[in-house]
N, CA, C and O atoms as a GROMACS GRO file, in nm:
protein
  252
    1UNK      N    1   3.042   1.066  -7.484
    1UNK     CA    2   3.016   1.203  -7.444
    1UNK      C    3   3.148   1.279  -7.456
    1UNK      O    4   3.245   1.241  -7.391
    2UNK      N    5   3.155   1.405  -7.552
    2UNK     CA    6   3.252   1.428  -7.543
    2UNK      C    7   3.309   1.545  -7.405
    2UNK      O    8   3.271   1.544  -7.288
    3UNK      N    9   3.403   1.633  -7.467
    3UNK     CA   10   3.444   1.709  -7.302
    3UNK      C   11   3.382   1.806  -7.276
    3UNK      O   12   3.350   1.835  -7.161
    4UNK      N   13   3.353   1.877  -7.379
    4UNK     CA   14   3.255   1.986  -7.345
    4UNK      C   15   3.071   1.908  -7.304
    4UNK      O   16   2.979   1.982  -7.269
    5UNK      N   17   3.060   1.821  -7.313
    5UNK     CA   18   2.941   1.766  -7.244
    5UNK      C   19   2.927   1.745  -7.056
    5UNK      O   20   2.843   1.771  -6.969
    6UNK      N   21   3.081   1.675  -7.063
    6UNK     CA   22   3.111   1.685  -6.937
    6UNK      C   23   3.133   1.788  -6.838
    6UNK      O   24   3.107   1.780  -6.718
    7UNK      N   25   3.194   1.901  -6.912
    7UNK     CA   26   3.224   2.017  -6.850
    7UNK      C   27   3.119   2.101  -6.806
    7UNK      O   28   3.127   2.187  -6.719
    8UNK      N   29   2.970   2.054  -6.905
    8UNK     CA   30   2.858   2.147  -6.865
    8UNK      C   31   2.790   2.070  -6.745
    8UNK      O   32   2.733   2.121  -6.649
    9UNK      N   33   2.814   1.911  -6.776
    9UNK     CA   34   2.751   1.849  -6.670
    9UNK      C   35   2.766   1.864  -6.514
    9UNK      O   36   2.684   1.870  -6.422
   10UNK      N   37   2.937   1.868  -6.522
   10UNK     CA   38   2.996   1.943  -6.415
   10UNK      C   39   2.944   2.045  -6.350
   10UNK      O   40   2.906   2.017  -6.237
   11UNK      N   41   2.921   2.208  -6.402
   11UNK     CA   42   2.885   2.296  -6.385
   11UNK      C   43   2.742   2.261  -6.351
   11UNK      O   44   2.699   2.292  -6.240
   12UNK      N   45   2.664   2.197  -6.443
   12UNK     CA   46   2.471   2.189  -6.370
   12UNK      C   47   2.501   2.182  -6.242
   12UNK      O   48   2.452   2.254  -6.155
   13UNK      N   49   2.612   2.067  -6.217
   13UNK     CA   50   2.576   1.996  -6.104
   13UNK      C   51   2.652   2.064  -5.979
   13UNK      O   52   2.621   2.032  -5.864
   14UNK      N   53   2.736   2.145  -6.001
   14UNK     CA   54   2.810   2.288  -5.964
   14UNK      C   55   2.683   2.368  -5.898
   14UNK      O   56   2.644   2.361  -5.782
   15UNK      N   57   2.636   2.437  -5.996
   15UNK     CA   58   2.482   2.519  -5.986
   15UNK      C   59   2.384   2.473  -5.870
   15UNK      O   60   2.322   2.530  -5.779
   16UNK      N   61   2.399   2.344  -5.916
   16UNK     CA   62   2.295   2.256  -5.822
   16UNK      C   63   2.333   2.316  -5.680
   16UNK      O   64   2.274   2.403  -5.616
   17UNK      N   65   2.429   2.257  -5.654
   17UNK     CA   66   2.461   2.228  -5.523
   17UNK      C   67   2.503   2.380  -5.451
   17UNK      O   68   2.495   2.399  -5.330
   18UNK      N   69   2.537   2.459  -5.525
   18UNK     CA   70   2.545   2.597  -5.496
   18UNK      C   71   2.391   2.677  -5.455
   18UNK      O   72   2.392   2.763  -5.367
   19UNK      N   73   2.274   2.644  -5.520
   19UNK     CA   74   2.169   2.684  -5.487
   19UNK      C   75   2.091   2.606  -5.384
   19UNK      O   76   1.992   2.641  -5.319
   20UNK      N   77   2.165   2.482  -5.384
   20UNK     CA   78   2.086   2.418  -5.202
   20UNK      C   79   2.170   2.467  -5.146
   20UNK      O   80   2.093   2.527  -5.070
   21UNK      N   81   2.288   2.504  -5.104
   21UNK     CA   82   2.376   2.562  -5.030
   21UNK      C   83   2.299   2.674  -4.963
   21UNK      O   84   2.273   2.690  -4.844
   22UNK      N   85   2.265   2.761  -5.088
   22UNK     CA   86   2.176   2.885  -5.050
   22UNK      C   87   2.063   2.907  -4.978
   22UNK      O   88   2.028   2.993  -4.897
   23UNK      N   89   1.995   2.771  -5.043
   23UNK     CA   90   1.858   2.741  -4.920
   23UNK      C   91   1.832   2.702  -4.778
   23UNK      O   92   1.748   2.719  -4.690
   24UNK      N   93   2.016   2.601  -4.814
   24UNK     CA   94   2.018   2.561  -4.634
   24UNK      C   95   2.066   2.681  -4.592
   24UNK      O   96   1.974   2.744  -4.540
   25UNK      N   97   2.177   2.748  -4.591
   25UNK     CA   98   2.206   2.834  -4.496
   25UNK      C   99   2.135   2.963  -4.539
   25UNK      O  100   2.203   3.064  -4.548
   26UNK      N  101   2.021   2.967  -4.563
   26UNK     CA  102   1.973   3.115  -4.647
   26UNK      C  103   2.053   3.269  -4.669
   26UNK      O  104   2.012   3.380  -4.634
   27UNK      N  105   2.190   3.230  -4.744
   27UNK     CA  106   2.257   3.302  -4.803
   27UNK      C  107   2.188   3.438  -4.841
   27UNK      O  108   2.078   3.418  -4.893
   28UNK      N  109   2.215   3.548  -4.832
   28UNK     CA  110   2.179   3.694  -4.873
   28UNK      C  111   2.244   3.706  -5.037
   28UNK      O  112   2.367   3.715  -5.034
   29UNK      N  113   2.201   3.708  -5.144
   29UNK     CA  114   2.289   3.728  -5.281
   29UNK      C  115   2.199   3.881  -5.312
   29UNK      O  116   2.077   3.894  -5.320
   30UNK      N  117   2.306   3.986  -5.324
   30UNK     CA  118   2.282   4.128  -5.394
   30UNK      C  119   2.354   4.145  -5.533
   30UNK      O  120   2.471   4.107  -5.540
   31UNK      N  121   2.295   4.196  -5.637
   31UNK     CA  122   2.341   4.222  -5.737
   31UNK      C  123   2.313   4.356  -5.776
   31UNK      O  124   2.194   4.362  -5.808
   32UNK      N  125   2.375   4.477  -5.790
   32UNK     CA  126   2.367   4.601  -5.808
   32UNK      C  127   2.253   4.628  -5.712
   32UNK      O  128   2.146   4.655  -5.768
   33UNK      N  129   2.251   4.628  -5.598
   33UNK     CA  130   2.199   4.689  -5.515
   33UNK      C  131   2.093   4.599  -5.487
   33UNK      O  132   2.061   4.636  -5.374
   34UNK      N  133   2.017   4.502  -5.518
   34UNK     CA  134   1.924   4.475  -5.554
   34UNK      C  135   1.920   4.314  -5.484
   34UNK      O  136   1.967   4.223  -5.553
   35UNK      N  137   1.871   4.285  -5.362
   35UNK     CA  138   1.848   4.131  -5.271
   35UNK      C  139   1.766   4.063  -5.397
   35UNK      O  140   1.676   4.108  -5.469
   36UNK      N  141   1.836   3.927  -5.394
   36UNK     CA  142   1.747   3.877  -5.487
   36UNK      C  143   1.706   3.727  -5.416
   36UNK      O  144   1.778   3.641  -5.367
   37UNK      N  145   1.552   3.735  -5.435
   37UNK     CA  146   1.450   3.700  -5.332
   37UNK      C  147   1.568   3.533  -5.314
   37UNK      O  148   1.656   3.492  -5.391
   38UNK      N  149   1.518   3.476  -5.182
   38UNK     CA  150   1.558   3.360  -5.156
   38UNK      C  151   1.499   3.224  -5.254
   38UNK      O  152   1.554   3.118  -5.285
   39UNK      N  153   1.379   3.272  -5.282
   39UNK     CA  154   1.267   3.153  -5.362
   39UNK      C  155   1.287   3.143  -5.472
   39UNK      O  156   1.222   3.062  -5.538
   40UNK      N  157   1.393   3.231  -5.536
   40UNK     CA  158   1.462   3.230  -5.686
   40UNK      C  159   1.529   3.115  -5.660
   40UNK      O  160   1.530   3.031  -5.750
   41UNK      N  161   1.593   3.090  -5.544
   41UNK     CA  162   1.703   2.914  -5.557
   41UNK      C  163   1.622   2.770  -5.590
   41UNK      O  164   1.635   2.668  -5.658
   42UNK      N  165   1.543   2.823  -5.510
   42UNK     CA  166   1.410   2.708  -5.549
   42UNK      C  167   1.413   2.607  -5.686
   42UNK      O  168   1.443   2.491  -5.714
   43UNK      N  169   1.352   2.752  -5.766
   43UNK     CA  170   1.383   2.732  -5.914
   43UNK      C  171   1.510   2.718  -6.015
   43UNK      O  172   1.507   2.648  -6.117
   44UNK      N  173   1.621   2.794  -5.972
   44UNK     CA  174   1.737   2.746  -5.987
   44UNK      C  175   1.771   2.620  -5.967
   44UNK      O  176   1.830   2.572  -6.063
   45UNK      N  177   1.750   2.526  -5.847
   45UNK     CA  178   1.755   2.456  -5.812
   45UNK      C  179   1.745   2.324  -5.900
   45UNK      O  180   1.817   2.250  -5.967
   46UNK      N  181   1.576   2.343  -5.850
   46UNK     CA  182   1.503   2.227  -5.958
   46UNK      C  183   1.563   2.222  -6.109
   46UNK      O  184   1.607   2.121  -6.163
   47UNK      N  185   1.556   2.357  -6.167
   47UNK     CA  186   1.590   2.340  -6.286
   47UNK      C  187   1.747   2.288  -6.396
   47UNK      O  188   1.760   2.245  -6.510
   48UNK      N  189   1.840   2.323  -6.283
   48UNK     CA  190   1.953   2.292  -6.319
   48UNK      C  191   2.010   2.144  -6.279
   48UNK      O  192   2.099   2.077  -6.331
   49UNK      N  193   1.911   2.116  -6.146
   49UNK     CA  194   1.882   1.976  -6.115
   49UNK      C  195   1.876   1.878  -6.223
   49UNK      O  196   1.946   1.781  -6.250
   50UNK      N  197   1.730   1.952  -6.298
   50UNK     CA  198   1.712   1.814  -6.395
   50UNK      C  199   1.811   1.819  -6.568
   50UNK      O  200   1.823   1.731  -6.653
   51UNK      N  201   1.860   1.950  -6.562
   51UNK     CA  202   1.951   1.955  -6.673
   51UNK      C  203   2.075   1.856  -6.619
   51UNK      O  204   2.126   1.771  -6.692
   52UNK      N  205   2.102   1.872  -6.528
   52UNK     CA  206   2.217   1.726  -6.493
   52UNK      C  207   2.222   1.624  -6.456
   52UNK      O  208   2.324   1.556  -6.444
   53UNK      N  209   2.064   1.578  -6.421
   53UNK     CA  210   2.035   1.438  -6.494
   53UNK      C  211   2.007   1.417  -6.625
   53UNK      O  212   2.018   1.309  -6.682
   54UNK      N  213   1.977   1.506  -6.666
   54UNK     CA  214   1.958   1.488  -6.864
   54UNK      C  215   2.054   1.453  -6.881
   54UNK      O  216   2.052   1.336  -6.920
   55UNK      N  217   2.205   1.518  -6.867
   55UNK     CA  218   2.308   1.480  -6.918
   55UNK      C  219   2.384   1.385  -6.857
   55UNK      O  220   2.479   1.334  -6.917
   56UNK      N  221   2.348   1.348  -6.716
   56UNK     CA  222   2.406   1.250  -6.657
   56UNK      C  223   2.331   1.100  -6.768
   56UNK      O  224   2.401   1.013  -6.819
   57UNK      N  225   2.198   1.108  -6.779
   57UNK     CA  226   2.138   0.974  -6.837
   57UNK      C  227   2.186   0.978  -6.970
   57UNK      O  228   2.176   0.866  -7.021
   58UNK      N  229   2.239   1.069  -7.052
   58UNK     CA  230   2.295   1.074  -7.159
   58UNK      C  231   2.425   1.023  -7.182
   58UNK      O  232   2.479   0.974  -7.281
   59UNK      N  233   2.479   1.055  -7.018
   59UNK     CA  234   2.640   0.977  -7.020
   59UNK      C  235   2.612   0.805  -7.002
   59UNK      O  236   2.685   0.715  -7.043
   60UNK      N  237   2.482   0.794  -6.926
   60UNK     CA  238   2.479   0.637  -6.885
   60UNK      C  239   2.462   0.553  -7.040
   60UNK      O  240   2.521   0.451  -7.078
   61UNK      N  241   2.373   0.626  -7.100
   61UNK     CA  242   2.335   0.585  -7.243
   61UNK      C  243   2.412   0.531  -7.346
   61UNK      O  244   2.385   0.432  -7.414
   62UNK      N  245   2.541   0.626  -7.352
   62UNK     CA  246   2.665   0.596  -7.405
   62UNK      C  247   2.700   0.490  -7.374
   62UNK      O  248   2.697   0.406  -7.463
   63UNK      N  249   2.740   0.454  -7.259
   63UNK     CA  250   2.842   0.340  -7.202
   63UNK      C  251   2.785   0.182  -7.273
   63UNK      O  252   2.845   0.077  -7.247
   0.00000   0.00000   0.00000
């Protein structure tokens, strides 16, 4: 795997943990004026979740 594989894997897993962050303490996020609903982390969540096991099982694969 090279470094830029790792670096994104990093970041999913960055993302990840930044959007349960949000759910446990139900963080307020505004962007130009505009609350953006709490149930958006949800999906953030899940989804960036399984992009960093994709690339996590991609690193196991290698070895």
């Amino acid at each position: 795997m090279n470094l830029f594989s790792k670096i994104a894997m990093f970041l999913f897993g960055l993302i990840t943990v930044l959007h349960a962050l949000r759910l446990i303490f139900e963080v307020a996020v505004n962007i130009g004026g505009y609350q953006i609903p709490l149930w958006m982390s949800y999906g953030g969540f899940f989804i960036f979740l399984f992009l960093f096991i994709g690339m996590w099982g991609e690193l196991k694969k290698k070895k």
